[in-house]
Backbone as JSON Lines, residues from 0, in Angstrom:
{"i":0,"aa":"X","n":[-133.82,-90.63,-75.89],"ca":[-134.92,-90.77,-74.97],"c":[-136.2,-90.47,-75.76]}
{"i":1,"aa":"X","n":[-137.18,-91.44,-75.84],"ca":[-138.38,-91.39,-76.8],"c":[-139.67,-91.5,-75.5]}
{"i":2,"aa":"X","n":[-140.61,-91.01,-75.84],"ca":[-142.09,-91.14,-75.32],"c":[-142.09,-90.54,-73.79]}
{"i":3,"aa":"X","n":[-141.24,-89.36,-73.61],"ca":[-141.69,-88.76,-72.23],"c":[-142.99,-88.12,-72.01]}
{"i":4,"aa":"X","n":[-143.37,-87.77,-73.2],"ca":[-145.11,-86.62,-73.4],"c":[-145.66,-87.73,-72.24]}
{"i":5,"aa":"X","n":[-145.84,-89.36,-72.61],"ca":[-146.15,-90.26,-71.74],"c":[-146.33,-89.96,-70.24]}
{"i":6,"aa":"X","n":[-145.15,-89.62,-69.79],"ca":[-144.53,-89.39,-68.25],"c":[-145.79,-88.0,-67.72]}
{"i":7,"aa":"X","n":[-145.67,-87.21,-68.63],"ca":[-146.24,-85.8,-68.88],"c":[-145.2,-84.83,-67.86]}
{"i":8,"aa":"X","n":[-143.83,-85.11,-68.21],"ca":[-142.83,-83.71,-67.15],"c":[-143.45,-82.58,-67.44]}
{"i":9,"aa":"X","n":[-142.86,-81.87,-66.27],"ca":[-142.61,-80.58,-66.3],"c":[-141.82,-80.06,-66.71]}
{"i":10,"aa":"X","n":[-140.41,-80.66,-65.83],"ca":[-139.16,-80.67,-65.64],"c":[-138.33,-81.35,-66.36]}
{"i":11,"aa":"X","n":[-137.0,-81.51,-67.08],"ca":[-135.77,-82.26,-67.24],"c":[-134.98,-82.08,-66.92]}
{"i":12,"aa":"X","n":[-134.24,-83.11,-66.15],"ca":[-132.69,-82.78,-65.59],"c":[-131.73,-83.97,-66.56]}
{"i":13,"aa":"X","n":[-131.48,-83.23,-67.38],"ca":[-130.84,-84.14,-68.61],"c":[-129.57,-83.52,-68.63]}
{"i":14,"aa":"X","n":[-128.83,-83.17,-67.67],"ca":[-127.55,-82.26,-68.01],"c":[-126.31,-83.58,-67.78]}
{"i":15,"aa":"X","n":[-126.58,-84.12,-66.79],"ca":[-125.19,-85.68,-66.85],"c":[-125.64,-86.49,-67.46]}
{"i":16,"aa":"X","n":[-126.93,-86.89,-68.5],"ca":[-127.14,-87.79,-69.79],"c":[-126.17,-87.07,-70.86]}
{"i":17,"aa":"X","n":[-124.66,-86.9,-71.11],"ca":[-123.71,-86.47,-71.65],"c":[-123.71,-87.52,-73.01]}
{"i":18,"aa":"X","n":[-124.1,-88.95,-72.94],"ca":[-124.05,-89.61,-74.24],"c":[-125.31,-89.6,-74.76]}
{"i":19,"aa":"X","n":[-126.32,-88.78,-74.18],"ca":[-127.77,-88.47,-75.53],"c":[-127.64,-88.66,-76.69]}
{"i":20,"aa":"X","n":[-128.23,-89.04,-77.6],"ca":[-128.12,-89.4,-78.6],"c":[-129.57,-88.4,-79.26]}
{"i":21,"aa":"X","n":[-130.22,-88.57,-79.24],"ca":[-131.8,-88.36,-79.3],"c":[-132.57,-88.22,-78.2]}
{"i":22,"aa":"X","n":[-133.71,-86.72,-78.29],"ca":[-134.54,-86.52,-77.28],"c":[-135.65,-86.13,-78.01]}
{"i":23,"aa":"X","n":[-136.48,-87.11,-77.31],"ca":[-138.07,-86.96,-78.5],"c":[-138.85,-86.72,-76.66]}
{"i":24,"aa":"X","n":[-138.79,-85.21,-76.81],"ca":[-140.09,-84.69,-75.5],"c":[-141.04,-84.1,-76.39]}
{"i":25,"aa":"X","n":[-141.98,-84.32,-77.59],"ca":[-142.59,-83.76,-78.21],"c":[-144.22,-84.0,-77.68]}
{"i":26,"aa":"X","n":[-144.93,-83.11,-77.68],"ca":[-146.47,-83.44,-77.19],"c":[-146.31,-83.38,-75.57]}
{"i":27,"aa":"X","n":[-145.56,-82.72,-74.97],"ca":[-145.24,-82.6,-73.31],"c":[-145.97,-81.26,-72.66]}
{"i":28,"aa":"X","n":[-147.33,-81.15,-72.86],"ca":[-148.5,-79.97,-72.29],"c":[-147.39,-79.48,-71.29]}
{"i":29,"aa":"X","n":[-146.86,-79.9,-70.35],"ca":[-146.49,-79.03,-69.09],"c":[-145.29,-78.55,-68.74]}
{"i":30,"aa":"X","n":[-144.26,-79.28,-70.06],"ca":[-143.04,-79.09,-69.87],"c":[-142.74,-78.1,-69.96]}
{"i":31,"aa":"X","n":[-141.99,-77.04,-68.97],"ca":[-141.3,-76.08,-68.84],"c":[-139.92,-75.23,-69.18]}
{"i":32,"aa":"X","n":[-139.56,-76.33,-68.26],"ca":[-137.71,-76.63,-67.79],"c":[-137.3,-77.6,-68.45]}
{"i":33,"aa":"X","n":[-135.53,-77.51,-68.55],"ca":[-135.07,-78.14,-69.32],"c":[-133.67,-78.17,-68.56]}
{"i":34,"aa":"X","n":[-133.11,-78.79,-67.36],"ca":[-132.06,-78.4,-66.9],"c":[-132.03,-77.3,-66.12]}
{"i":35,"aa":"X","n":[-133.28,-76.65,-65.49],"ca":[-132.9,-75.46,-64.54],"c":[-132.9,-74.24,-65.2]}
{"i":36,"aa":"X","n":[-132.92,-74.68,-66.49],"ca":[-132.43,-72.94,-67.42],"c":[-133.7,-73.1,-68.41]}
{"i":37,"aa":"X","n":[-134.7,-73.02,-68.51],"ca":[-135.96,-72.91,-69.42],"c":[-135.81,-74.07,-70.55]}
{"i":38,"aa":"X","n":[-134.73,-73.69,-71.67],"ca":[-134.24,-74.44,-73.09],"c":[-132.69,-74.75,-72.81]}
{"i":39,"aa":"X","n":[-132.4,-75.37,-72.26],"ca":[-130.85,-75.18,-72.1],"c":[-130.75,-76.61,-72.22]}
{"i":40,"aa":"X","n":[-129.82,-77.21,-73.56],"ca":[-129.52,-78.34,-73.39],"c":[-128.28,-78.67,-73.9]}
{"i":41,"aa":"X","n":[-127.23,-77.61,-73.33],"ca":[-126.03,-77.78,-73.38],"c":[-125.36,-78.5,-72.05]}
{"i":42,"aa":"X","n":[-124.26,-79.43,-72.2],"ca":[-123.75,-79.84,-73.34],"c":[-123.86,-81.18,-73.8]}
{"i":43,"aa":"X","n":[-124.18,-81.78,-74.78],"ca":[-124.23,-83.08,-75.16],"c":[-123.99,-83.13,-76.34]}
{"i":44,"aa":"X","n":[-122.66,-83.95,-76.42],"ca":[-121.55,-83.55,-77.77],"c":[-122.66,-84.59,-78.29]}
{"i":45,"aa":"X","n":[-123.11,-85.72,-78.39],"ca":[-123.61,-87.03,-79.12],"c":[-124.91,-86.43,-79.81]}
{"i":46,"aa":"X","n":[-125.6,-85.46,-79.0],"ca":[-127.08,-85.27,-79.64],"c":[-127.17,-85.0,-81.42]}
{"i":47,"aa":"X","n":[-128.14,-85.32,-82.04],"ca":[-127.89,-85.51,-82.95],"c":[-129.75,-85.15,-83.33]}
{"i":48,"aa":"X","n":[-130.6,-85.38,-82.59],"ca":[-131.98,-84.89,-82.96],"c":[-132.57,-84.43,-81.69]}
{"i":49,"aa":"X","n":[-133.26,-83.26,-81.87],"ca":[-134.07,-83.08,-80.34],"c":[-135.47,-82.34,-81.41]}
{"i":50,"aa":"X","n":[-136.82,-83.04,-80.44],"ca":[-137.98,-83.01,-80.9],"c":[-138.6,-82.28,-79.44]}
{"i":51,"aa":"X","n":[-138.85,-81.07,-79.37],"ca":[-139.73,-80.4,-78.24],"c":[-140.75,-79.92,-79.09]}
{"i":52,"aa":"X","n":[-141.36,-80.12,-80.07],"ca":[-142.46,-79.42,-80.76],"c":[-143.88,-80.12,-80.1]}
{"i":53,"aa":"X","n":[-144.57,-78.88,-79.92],"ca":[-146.02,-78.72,-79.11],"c":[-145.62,-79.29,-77.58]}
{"i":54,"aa":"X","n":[-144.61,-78.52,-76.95],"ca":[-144.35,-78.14,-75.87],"c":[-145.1,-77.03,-75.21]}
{"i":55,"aa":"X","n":[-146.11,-76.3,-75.12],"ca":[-146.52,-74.78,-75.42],"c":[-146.17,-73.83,-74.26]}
{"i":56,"aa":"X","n":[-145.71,-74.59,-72.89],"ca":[-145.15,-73.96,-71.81],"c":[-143.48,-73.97,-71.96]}
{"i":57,"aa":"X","n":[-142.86,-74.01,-72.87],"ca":[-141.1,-74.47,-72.82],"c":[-140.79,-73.14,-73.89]}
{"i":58,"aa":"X","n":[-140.09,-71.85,-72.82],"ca":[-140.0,-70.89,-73.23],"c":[-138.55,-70.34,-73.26]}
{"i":59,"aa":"X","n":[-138.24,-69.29,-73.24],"ca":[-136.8,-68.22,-73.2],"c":[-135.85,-69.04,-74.54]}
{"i":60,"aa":"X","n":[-134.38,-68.52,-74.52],"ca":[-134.05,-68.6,-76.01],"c":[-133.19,-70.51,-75.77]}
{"i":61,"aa":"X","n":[-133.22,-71.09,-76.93],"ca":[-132.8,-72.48,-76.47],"c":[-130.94,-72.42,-76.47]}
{"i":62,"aa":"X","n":[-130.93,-73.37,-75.89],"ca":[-129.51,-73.13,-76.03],"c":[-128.65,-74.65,-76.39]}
{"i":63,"aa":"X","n":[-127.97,-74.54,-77.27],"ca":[-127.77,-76.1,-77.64],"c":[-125.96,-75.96,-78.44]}
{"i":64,"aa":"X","n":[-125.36,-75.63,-76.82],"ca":[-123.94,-74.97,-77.33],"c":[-123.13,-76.91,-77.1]}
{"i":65,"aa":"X","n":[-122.32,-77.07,-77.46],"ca":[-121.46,-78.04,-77.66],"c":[-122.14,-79.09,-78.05]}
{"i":66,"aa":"X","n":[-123.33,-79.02,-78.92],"ca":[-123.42,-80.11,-79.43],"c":[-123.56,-80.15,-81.23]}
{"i":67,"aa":"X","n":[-122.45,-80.81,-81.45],"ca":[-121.97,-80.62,-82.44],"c":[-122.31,-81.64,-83.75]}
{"i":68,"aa":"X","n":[-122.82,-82.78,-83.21],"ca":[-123.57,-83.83,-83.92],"c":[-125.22,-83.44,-84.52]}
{"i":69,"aa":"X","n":[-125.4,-82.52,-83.79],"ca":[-126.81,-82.52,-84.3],"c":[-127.33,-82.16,-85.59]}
{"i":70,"aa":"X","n":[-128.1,-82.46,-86.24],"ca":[-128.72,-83.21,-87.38],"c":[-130.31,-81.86,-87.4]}
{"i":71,"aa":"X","n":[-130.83,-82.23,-86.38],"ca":[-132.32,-82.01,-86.77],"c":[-133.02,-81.4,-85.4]}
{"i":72,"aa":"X","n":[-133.87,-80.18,-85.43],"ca":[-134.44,-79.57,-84.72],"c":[-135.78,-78.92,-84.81]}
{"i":73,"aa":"X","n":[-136.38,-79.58,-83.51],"ca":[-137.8,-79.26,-83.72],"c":[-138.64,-78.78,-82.8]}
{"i":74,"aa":"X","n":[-138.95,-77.37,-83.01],"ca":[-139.16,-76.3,-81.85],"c":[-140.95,-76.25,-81.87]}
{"i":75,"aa":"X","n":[-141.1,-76.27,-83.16],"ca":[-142.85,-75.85,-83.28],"c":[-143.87,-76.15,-82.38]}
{"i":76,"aa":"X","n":[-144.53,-75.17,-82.08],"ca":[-145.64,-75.48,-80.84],"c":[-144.98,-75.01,-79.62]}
{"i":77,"aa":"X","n":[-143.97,-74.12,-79.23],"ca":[-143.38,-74.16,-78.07],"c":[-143.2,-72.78,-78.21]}
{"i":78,"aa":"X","n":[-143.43,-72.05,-77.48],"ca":[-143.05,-70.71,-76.68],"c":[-141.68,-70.11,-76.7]}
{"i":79,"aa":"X","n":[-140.7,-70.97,-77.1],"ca":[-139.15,-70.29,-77.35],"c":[-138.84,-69.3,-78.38]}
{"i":80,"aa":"X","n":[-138.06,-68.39,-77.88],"ca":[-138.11,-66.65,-78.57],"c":[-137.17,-66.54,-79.21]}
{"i":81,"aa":"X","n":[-135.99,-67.49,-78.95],"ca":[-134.42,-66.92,-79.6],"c":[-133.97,-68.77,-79.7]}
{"i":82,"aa":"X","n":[-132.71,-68.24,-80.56],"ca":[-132.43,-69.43,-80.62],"c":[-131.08,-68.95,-81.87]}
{"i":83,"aa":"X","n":[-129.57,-69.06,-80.77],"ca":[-128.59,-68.21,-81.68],"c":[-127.47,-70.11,-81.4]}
{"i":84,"aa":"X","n":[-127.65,-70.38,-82.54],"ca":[-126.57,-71.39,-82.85],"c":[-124.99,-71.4,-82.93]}
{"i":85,"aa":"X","n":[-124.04,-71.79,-82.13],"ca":[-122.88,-71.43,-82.68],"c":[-121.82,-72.01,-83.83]}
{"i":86,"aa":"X","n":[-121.42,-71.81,-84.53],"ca":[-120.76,-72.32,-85.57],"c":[-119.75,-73.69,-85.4]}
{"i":87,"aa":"X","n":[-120.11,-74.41,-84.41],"ca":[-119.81,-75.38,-83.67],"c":[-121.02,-76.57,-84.74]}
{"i":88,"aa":"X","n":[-122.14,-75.91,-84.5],"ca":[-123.46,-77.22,-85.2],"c":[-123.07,-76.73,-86.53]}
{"i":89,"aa":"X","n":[-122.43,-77.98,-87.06],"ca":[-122.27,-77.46,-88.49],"c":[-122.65,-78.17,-89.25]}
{"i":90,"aa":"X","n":[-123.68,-79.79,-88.59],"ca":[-123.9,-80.94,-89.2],"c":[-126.02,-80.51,-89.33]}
{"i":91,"aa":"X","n":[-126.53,-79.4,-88.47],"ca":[-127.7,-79.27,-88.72],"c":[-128.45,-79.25,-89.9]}
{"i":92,"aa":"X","n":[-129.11,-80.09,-90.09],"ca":[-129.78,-80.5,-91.59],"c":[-131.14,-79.82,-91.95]}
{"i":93,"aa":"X","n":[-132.0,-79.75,-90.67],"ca":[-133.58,-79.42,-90.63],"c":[-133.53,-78.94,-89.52]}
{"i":94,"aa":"X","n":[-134.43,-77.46,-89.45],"ca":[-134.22,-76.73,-88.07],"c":[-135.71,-76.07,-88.82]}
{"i":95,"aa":"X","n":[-136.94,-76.55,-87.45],"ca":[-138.29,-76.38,-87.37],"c":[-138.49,-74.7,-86.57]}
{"i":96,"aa":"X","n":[-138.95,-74.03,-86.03],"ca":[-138.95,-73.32,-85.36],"c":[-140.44,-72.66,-85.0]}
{"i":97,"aa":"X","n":[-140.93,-72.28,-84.16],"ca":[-142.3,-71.82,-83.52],"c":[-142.72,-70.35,-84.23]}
{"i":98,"aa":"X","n":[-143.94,-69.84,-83.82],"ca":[-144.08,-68.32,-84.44],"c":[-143.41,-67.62,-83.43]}
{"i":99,"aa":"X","n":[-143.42,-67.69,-82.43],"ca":[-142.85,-66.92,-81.41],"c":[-141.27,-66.28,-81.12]}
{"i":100,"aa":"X","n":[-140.66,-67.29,-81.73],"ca":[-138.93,-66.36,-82.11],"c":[-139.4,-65.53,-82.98]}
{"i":101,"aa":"X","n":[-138.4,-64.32,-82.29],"ca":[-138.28,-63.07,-82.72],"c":[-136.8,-63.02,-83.24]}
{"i":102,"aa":"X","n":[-135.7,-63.7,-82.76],"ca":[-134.78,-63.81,-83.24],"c":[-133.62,-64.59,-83.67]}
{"i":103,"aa":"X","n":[-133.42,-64.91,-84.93],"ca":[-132.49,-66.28,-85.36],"c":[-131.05,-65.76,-85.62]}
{"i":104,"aa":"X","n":[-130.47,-66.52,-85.3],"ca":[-128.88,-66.49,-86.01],"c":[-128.14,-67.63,-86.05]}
{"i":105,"aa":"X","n":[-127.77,-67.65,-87.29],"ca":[-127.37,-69.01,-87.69],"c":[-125.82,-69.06,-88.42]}
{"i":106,"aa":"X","n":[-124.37,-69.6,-88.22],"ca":[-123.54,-69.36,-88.62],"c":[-123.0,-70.33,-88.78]}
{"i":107,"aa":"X","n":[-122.42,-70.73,-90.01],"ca":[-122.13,-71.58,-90.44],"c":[-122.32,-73.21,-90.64]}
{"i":108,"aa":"X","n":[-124.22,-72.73,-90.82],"ca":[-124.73,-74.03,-90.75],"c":[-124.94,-74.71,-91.92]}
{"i":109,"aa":"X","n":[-123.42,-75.35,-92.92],"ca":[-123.34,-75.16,-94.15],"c":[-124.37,-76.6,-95.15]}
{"i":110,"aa":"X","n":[-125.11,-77.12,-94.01],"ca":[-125.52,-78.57,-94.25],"c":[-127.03,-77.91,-93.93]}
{"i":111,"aa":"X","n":[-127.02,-77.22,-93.62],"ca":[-129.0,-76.59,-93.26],"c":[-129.84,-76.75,-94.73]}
{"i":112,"aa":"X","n":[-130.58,-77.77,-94.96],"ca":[-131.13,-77.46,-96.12],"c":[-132.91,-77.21,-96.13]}
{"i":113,"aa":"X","n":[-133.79,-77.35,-94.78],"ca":[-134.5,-77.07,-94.72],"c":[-134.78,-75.79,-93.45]}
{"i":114,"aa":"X","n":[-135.89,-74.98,-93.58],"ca":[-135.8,-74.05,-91.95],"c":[-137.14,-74.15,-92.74]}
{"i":115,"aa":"X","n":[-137.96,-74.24,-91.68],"ca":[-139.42,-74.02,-91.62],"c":[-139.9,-73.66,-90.23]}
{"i":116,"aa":"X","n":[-140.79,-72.46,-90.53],"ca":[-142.03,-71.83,-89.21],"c":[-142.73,-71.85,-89.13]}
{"i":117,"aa":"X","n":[-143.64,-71.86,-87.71],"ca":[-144.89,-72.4,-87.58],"c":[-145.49,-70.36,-88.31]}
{"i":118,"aa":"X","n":[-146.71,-71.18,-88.88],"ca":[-147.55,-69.55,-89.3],"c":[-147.74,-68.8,-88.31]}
{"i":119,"aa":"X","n":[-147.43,-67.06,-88.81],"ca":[-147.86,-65.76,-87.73],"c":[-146.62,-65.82,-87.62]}
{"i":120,"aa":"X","n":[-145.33,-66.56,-87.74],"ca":[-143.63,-65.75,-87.54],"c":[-143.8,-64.71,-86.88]}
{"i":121,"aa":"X","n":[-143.35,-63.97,-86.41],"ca":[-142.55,-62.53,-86.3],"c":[-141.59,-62.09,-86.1]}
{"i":122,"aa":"X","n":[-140.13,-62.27,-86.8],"ca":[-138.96,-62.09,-86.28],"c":[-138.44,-61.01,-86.45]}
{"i":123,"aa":"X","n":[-137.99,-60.47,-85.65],"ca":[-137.31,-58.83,-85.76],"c":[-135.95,-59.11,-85.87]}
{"i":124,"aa":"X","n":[-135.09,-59.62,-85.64],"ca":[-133.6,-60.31,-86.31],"c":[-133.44,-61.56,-86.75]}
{"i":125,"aa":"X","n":[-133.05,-61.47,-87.69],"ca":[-132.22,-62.71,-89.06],"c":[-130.89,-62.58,-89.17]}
{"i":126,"aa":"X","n":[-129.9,-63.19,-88.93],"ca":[-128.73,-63.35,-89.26],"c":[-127.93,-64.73,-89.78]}
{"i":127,"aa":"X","n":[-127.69,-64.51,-91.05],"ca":[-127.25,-66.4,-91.26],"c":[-126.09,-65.87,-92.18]}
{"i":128,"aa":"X","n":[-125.38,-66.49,-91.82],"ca":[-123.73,-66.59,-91.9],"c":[-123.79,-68.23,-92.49]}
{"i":129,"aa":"X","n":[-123.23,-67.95,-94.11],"ca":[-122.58,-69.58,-94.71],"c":[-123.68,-70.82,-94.49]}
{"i":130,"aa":"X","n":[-124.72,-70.21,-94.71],"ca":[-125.82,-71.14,-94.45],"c":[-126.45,-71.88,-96.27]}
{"i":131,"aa":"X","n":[-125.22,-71.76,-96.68],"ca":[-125.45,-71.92,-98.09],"c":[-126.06,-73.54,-98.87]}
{"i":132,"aa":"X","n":[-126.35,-74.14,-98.37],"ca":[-127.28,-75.54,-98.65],"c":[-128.73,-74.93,-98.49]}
{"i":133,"aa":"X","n":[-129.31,-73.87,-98.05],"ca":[-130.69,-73.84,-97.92],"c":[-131.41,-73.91,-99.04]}
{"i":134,"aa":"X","n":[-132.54,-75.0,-99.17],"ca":[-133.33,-74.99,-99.86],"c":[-134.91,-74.92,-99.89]}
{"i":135,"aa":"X","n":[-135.39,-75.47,-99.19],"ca":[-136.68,-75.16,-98.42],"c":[-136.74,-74.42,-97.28]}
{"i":136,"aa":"X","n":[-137.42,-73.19,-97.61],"ca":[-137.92,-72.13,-96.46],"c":[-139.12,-72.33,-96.17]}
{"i":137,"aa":"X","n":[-139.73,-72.26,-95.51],"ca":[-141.49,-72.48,-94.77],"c":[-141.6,-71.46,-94.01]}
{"i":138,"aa":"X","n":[-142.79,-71.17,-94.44],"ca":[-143.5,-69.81,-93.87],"c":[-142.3,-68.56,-93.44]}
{"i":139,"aa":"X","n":[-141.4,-68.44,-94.36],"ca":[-140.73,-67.21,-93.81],"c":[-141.26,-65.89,-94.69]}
{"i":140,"aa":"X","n":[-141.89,-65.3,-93.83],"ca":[-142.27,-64.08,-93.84],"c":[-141.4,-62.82,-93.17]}
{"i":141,"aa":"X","n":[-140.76,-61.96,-94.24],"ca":[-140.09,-61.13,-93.57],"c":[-140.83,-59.78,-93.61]}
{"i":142,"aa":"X","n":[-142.12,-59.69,-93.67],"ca":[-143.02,-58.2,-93.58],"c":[-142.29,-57.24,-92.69]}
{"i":143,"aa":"X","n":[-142.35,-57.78,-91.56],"ca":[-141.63,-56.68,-90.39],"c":[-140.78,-57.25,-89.66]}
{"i":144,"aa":"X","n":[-139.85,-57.28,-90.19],"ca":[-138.32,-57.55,-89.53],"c":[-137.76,-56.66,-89.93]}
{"i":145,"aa":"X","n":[-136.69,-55.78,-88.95],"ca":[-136.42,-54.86,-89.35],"c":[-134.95,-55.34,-89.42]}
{"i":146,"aa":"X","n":[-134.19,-55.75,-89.57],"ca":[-132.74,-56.44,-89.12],"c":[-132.35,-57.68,-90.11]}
{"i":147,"aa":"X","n":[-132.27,-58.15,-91.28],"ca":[-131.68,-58.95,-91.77],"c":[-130.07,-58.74,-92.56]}
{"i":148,"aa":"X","n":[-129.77,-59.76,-92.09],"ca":[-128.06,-60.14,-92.43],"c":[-128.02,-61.8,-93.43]}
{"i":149,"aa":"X","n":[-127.88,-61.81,-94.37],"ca":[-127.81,-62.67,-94.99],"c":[-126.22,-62.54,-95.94]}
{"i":150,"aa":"X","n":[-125.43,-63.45,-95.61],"ca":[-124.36,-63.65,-95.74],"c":[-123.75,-64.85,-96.58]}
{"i":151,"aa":"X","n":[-123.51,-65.26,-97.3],"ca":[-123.19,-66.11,-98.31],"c":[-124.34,-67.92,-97.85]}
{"i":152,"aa":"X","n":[-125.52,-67.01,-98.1],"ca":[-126.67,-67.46,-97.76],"c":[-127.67,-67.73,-98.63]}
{"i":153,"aa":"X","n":[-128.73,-68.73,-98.6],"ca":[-129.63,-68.78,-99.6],"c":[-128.48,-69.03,-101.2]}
{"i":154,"aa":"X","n":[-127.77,-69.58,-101.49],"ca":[-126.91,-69.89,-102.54],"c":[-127.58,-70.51,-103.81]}
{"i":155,"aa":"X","n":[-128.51,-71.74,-102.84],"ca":[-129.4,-72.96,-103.61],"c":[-130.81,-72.08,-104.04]}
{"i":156,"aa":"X","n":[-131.4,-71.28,-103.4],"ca":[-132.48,-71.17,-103.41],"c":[-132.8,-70.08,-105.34]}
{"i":157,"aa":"X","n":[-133.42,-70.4,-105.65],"ca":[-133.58,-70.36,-107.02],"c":[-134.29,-68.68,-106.8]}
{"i":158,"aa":"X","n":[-135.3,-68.53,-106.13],"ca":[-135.95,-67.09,-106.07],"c":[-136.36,-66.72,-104.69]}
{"i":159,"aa":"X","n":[-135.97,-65.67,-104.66],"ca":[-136.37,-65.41,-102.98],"c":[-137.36,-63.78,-103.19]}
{"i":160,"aa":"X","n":[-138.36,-63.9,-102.66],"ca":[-139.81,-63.34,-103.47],"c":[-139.94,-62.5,-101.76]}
{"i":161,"aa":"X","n":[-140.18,-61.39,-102.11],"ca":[-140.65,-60.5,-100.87],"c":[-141.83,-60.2,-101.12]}
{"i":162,"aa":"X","n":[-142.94,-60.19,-100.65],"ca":[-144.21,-59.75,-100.53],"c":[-144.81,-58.84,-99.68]}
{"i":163,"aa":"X","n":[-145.52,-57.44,-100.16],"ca":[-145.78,-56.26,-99.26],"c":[-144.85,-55.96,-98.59]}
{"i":164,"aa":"X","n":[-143.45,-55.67,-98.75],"ca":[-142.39,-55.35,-97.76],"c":[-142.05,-54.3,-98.37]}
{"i":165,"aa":"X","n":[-142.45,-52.95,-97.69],"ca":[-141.84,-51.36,-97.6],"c":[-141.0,-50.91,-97.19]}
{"i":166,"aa":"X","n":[-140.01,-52.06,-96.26],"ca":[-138.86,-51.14,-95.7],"c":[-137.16,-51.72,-96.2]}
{"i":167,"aa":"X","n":[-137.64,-52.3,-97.73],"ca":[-136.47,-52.39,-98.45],"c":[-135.55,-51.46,-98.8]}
């Protein structure tokens, strides 16, 4: 589904579109809801890209459980706080994310090779489990996070550089 910003929802009731393929709600000022549950766009085994970036009303943690095709995710510009993946998405390639999560967890997302955040981050939990393809990080700032778990993680990444961080 491409060009809803168009429509300008509030709302989506996308829960019996079960063969989704792609959801491009990106640039949607008013969108809220997503199925009744804030971010909830479980389940749609087919999805494979979802674009909600500069949503700025589409809040609470997303939820994107049985879909197992997906490829690519794009949160930036949107108000969502959490966002815990289950080891089910194991095909996720690019995963965008807003300043506003405070908390990621990512497990066994062994195909993840980009994660990028919008600037001002603040996440107080990190957890990535077998996330070992990462190669481009964007704007991750871990100043004050007090909680990281990094687990046969960052494998590719050549230097991983902390800056002003005292509570090593």
């Amino acid at each position: 589904i491409k060009g809803i910003s168009s429509m300008n929802p509030n709302q989506m009731l996308i829960g019996s579109a079960t063969r989704l393929i792609e959801l491009d709600a990106s640039n949607s000022p008013l969108l809220a809801d997503i199925n009744s549950n804030k971010a909830n766009l479980s389940p749609h085994t087919y999805l494979n890209k979802v674009d909600l970036s500069n949503c700025p009303l589409l809040g609470g943690n997303l939820r994107l459980n049985n879909s197992p095709l997906i490829q690519e995710i794009d949160t930036r510009g949107t108000n969502i706080t959490g966002l815990n993946l289950p080891s089910s998405i194991r095909n996720l390639q690019v995963l965008r994310l807003p300043n506003t999560i405070t908390e990621l967890t990512l497990n066994d997302a062994g195909m993840l090779h980009t994660l990028d955040f919008d600037e001002g981050v603040n996440l107080q939990s990190v957890s990535m489990t077998n996330c070992n393809a990462l190669e481009n990080v964007i704007n991750f700032n871990l100043l004050q996070t007090p909680s990281i778990t990094l687990n046969n993680s960052y494998n590719n990444v050549a230097e991983l550089y902390f800056k002003d961080t005292t509570n090593l």
